[in-house]
N, C-alpha and C positions, 0 to 999 in steps of 0.2 A: 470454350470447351470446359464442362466440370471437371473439378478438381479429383485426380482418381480416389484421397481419399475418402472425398461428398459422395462416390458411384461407389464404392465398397459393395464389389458383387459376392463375394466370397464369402459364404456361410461361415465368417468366425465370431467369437464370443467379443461382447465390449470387454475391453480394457478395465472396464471400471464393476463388472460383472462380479460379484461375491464367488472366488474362485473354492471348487469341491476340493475333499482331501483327496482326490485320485491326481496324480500328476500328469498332464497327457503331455503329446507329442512334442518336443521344441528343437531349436539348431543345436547339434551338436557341439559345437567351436566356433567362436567368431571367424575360423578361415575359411570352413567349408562354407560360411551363409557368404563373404566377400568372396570367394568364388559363385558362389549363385549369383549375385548380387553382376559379378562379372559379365556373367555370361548370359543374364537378358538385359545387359547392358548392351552388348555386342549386339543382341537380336533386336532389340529394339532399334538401337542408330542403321541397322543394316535394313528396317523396315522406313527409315526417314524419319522416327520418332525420339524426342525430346520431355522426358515427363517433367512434370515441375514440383511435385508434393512427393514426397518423403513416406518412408516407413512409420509404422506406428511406434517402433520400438527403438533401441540406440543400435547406431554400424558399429559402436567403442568395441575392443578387445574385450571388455568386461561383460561382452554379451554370454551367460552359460545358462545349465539347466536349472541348477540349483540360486539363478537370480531373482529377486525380488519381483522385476518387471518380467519375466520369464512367462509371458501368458499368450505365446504366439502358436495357432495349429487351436485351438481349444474351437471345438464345434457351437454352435448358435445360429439361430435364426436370427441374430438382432442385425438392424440394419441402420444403425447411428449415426456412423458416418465416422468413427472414431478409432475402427478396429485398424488393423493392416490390413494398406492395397491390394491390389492385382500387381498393380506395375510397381517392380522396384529402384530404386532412383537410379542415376545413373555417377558415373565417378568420378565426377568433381563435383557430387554431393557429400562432402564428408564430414561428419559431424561426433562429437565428442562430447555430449550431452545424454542421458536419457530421455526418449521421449515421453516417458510420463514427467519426466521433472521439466524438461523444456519441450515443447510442439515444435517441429521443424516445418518449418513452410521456405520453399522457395519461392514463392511469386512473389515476384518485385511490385506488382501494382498493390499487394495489399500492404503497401510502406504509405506512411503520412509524414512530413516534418512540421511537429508541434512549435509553431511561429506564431507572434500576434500579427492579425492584418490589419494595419490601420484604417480605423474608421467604424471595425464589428463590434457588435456588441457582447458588454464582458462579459453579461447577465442576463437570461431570459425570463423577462414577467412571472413573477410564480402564479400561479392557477387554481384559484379554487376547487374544491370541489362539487359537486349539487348538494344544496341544502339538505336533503334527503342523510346522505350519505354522515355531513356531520352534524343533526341530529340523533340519527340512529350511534353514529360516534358516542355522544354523550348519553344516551342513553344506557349504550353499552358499559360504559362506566361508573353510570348510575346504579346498574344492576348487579354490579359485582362488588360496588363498594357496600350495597342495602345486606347483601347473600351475605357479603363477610361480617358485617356486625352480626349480624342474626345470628351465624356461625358461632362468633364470638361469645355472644352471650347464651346460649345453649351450652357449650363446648364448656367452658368457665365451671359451671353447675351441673354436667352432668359428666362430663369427663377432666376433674382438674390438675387429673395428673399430667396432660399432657400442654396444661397453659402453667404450670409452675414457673418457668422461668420470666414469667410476664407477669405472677400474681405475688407480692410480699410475703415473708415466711421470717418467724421467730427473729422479727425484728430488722431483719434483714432487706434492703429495697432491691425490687424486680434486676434479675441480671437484662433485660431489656424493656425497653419502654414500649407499652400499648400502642403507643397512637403512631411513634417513631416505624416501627417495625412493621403497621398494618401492610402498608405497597407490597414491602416484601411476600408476608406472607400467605396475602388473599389474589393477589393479582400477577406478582410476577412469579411465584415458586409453578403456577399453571403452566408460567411457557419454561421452565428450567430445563426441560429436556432440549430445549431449542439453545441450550448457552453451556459453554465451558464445557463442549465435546469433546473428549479427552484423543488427539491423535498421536502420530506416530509418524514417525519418518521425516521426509524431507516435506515442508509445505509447498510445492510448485506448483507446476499445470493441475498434477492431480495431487491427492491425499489421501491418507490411510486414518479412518477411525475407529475407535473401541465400538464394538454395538452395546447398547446400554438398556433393562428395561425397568420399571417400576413396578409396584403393586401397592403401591402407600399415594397415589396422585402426584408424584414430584418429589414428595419429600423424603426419598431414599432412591439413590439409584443401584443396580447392581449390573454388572458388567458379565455379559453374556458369554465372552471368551470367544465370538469372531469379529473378523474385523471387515469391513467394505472400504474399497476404493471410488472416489466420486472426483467427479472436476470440479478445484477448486476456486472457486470466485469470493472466496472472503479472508485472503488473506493481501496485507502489503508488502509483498512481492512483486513491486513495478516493473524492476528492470528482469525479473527471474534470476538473478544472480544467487539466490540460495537452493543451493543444487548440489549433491553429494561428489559431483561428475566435473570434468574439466577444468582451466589452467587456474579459475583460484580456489579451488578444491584441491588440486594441487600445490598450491603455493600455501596456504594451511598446515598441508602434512609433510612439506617440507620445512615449515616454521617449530613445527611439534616434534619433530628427529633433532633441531639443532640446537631450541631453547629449553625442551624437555619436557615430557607431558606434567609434573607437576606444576612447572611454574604456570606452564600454558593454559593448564586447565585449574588452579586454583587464582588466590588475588596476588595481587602486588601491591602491598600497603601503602602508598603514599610513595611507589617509585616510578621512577622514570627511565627507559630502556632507547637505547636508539633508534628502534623501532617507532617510539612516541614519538621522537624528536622529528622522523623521517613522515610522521602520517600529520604532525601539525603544519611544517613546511608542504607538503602536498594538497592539504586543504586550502589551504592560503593561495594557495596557485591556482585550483579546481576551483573558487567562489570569488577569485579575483580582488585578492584585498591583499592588505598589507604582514597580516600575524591570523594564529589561530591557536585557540585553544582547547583541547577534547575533553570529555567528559565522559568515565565509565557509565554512563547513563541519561537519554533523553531526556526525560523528567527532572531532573537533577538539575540539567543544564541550565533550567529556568528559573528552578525554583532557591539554584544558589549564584545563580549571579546578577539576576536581577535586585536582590536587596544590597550589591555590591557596585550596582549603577547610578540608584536614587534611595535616599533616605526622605526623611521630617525635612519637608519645606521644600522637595522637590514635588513635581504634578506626575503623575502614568496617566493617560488618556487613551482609552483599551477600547478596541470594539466586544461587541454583547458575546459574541459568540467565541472568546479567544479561549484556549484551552485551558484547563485546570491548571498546570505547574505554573503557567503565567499566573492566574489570578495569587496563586497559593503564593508564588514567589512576591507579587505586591505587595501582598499581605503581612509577609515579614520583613519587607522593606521600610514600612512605618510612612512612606510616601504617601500623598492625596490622590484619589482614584475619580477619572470622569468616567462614564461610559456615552458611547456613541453608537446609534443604530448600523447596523450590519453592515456594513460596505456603503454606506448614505454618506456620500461627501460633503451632501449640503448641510446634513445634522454636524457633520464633525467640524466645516469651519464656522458653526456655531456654539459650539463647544467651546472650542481653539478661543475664538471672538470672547466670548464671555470672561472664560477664565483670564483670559493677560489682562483686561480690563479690571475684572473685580480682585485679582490678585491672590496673596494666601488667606486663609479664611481668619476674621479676627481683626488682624493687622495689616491687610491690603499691602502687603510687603508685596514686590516683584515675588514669585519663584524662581529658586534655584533652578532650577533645569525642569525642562518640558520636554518628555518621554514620550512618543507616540508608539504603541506596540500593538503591532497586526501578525494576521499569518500569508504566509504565502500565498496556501492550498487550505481552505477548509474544512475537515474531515469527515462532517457530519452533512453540510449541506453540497460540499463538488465546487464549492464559489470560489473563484481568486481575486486575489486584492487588486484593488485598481489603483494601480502602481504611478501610473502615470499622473493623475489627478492627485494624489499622496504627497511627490514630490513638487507637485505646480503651490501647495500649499506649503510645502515647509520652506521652498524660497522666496514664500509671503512672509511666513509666520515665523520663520527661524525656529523649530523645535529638535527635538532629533530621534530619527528613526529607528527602532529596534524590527525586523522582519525574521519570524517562527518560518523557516521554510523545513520544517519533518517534514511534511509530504510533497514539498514541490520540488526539492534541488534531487535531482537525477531523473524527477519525473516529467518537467517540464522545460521548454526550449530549445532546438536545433541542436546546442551542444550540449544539454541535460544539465544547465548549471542555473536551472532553478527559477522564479518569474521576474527576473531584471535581466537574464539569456530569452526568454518569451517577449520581453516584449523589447529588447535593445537596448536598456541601460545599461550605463555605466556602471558595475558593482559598487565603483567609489564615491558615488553619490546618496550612496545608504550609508550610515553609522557603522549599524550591529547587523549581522548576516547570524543566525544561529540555524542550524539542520541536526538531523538525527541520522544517523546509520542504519537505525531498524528497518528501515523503508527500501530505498532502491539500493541500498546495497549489500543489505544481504546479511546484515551484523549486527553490534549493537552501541548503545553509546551516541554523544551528541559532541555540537562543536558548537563554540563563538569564535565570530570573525569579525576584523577590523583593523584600525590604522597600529601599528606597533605599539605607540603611548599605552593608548587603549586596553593593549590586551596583556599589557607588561603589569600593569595596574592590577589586570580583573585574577594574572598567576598571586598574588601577594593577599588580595581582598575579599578573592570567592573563598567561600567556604567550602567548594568542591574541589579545590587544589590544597589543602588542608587536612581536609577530615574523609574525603571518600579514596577508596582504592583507586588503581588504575587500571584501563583495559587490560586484559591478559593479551600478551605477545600473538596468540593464534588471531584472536579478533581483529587485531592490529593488522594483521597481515589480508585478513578480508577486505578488510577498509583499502589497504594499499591495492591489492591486488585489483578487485570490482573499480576504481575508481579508476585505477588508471588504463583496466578496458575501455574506460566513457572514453577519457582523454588520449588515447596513445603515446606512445613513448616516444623517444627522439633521443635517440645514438650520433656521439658523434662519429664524422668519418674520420677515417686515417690521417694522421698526421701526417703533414709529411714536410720532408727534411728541410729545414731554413726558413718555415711558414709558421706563423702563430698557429694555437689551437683557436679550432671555431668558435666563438661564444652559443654561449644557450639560451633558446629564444624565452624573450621573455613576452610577447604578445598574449593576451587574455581577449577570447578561449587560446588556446595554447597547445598542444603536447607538454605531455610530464617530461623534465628532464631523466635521466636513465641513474643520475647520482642523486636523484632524490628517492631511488627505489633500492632497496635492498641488493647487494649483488648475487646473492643466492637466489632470486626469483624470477626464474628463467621461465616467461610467460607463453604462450603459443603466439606465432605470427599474425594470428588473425585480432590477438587481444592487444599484441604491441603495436598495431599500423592503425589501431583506434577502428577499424573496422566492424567487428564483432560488436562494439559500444553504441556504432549509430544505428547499425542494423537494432538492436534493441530498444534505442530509442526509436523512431522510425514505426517498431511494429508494436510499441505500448500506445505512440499515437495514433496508429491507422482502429488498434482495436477500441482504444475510449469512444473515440470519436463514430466508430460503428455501434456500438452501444447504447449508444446516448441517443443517437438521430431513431436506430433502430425503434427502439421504446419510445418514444414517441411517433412517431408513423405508425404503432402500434395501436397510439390511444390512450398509452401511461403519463399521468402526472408525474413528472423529474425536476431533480432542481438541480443547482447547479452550470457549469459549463460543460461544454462539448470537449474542449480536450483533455478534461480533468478523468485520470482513470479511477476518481470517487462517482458511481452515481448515484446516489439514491433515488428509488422508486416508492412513492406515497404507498401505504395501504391504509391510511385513517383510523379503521376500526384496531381495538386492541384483539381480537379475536380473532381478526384474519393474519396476524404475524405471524400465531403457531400455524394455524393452518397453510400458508406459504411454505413456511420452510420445511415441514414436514409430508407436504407433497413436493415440495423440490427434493428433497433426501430421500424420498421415497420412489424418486422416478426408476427406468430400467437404467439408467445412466444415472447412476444420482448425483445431485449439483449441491454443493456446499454454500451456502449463504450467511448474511449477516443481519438478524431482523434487530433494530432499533427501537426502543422508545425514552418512554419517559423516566427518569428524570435526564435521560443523554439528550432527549427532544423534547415539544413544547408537546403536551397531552396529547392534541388532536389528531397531532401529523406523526403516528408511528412511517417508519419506513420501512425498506430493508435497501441495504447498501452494498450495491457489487464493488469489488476491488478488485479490476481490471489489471492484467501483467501482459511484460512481453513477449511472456512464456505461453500465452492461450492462442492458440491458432483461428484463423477466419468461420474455418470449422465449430471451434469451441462456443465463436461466439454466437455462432448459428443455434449451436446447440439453447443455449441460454434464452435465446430468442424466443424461439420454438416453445420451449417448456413455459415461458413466461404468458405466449399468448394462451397455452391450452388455459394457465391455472388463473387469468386475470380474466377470462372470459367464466371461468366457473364459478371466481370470487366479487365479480362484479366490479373491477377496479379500471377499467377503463375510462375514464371521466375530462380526457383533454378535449378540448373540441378542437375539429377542424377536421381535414382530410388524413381519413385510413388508408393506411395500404394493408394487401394480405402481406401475412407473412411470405410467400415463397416469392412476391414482388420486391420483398425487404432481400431477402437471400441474395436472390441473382443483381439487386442495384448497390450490394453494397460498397462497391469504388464507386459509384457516383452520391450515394448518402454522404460519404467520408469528406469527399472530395468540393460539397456542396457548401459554398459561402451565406452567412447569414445575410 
């Protein structure tokens, strides 16, 4: 039976609908709609009926007229599938969320648990596409690069007021270089309206943007002064944990009453709060290692503790694709750099082979230390590291492990702790475990982890324990809070009279002990029984994994895996990126995306890349689908071969796409 709110019979307005300045009709008080809410609860179980989807909007107290989300009763013919039901849940549907910032789905079949099955494959064949397609690529390229010299030298000579900054004057050298700055400004300032859309509010399910227009081709924008709501698919927001709404939105504003909005919301110079001490000891527990150390910022993390791991006469041995703060951090580390093809194990113990063989360069001295540094989750291509093969080699070769999990520790693995919880390792058989906060949990700031020696060393050595500030106390409390939904709490029981106290478990995956959490942050039941955490995990993997199969049964080139909620979708041509995203922004429901290229990608292969949450319902992803096929069949980017399915065959099998072993 469809989902009531896939049947959305009711003539109301999308959610996402650029709302008029007339206010129409909403609930008065959150008790008269729970008494609605009541009483076709009553009428429905008294007719034998059970609904399973949710309203469109939050049951919270905070429901009024004058709310933000406040768009319920608004007349339309739209029929999306996105608005509010007919049927309204029943009462032990209760939820504390908005549902623009979280989708509420009750159906348990649309849950996956993000496991490795041994034996599948990590990585699916990337796929060319027909010669046609990149020829016409390079052509395209060729034409804009031909257009913009031309520009250039017309432009130069007949308007040189406006290349001044590029042409020498009274001795003076160009504030920018000609050739340096051409990408920018013949080829990317074209898609600028597609980048750095100024929004608003909470990034969740949905989002609020500036509308913006030009009259100069890109190179000025002005802000129109209204704003559109669209679903968004391009933000990393895995777990939906950044949300105005619920227990650690709560636990934030109860950190901000008793630490003080200035210190909260300015820096801590080089201090340390017991709050720190409580979210390092909780990482260390949440990534299963021995110590951990935070970092007011992801980037930071890399690029100041990696020159405090290896200097001169150590090796890094990086794959191609690893992120900027890694390489930048090598970089000042003064260490020898190999590079190794993308997740190619056979390239890397060739590498490995060569280098211990031929030694340091010069003097064939051993190396000090041999540094392997990969990522978990790759951002740009959806790929994860083949973890397993990784370590089969370092108990060959003896080097030692550094793993970038930003994108993968809360997004990946039964218990969201990242790809050595995906695929069963050990955490103590890696080195260095380093993650980010920005991602699934909601915040900001980064962490190393490791054996105690390790990271006693890296408080004294890095230069981010030195010279950068420290999280502010409210972030801190994000991190504690979000994290120990993944993990649940664990209270001891009563003591009682002539019995020791119970010890605290220390098993990995685990529950958080309750004395490693703040006593003032009195979480909701559903966040402390770890409940609420797997439900999240559960529906980020059922939606990637619907995603990914989806677009392909469609006919799209993807790369990547299947339960990565990075997917990118090829578009080739540089010319169809603007045109994507701005019939995706432009739909009746408009979809937020992320279009890619170059220099983030290799020339040919622009993308655009969804960034799947837990927060987007089965619904949402229908939606994405849907819009994907009209504007891939209009852009011509279907080019996978093998068996299509229609879209409305993708719709109705998607618990068996999900659920489908390679």
């Amino acid at each position: 039976m469809p989902s009531p709110i896939a049947l959305n019979l009711s003539p109301t307005r999308s959610m996402f609908k650029r709302r008029s300045s007339s206010s129409l009709a909403a609930l008065a008080s959150a008790k008269s709609y729970l008494a609605a809410v009541s009483e076709a609860d009553a009428r429905a179980r008294a007719h034998g009926a059970t609904p399973t989807s949710t309203p469109a909007l939050s049951l919270s107290s905070s429901v009024t007229t004058n709310s933000e989300d406040s768009v319920l009763a608004e007349e339309d013919d739209n029929r999306d599938g996105l608005a509010l039901p007919i049927v309204p849940p029943t009462s032990e549907q209760v939820f504390n969320t908005s549902h623009l910032e979280f989708g509420h789905s009750a159906n348990q079949r649309h849950r996956y648990k993000s496991q490795y099955v041994p034996g599948a494959a990590l990585t699916h064949d990337e796929v060319d596409p027909p010669y046609y397609v990149l020829i016409t690529t390079y052509l395209s390229y060729i034409f804009l690069i031909v257009l913009g010299h031309v520009r250039d030298f017309l432009g130069k000579r007949l308007n040189p007021g406006k290349y001044r900054h590029l042409m020498p004057a009274n001795g003076y050298a160009p504030l920018n270089s000609d050739f340096d700055s051409f990408y920018t400004r013949r080829l990317k300032t074209r898609l600028d309206d597609c980048f750095s859309v100024p929004v608003t509010g909470v990034p969740g399910r949905t989002i609020i943007t500036f509308d913006r227009e030009t009259n100069d081709y890109n190179l000025t924008m002005k802000m129109t002064g209204e704003k559109t709501r669209g679903l968004n698919i391009s933000s990393y927001n895995y777990l939906g944990f950044a949300q105005a709404r619920g227990g650690c939105a709560d636990a934030v504003e109860e950190c901000l009453r008793r630490y003080g909005i200035s210190t909260c919301g300015g820096r801590l110079e080089g201090g340390t709060s017991d709050l720190h001490v409580m979210a390092e000891a909780l990482v260390a527990r949440f990534v299963g290692q021995e110590d951990a150390l935070i970092s007011s910022m992801g980037f930071a993390t890399n690029s100041t503790i990696i020159p405090a791991l290896v200097n001169k006469g150590c090796l890094v041995i990086s794959d191609e694709l690893n992120h900027a703060s890694i390489r930048f951090g090598v970089r000042l580390s003064s260490a020898s750099v190999r590079m190794f093809k993308h997740n190619d194990m056979k390239d890397l113990e060739s590498v490995l082979r060569e280098a211990i063989s031929q030694g340091q360069p010069k003097t064939h001295r051993p190396w000090k230390k041999i540094l392997l540094i990969v990522e978990g989750l790759y951002s740009m291509e959806g790929t994860l590291v083949n973890l397993p093969a990784i370590l089969e080699l370092k108990r060959k070769y003896k080097f030692y492990l550094f793993i970038d999990e930003a994108h993968s520790i809360g997004a990946l693995g039964p218990n969201g702790r990242g790809v050595v919880d995906y695929f069963g390792i050990n955490p103590r058989s890696v080195d260095i475990l380093m993650g980010t906060f920005t991602k699934s949990f909601g915040a900001a700031g980064g962490y190393i982890s490791g054996n105690k020696a390790l990271i006693d060393r890296l408080r004294v050595a890095g230069h981010g324990g030195t010279y950068a500030e420290s999280i502010t106390p409210a972030v801190v409390s994000q991190i504690l809070s979000s994290m120990a939904s993944i993990m649940g709490v664990w209270t001891p029981p009563p003591v009682q009279k002539g019995l020791p106290s119970p010890a605290e478990p220390v098993q990995h995956p685990g529950p958080a002990p309750v004395s490693m959490l703040p006593p003032w942050m009195d979480l909701p039941l559903v966040q402390r029984d770890g409940s609420e955490g797997r439900e999240r995990l559960r529906r980020l993997a059922f939606n990637s994994r619907y995603l990914a199969r989806g677009l392909m049964k469609l006919g799209f080139i993807t790369y990547g895996h299947v339960d990565s909620p990075i997917v990118p979708l090829l578009l080739f041509n540089p010319g169809k990126m603007a045109v994507f995203h701005r019939m995706m922004r432009t739909r009746r429901t408009p979809i937020y995306v992320v279009v890619v290229s170059y220099p983030a990608t290799p020339l040919v292969t622009s993308r655009v890349r969804f960034c799947v949450s837990a927060s987007h319902t089965k619904e949402d992803i229908d939606t994405v689908l849907r819009a994907c096929d009209e504007i891939g069949d209009a852009l011509d980017l279907k080019h996978l071969p093998g068996e299509r399915w229609p879209i409305q065959r993708i719709v109705d099998s998607a618990v068996e796409l999900v659920n489908m072993q390679d």
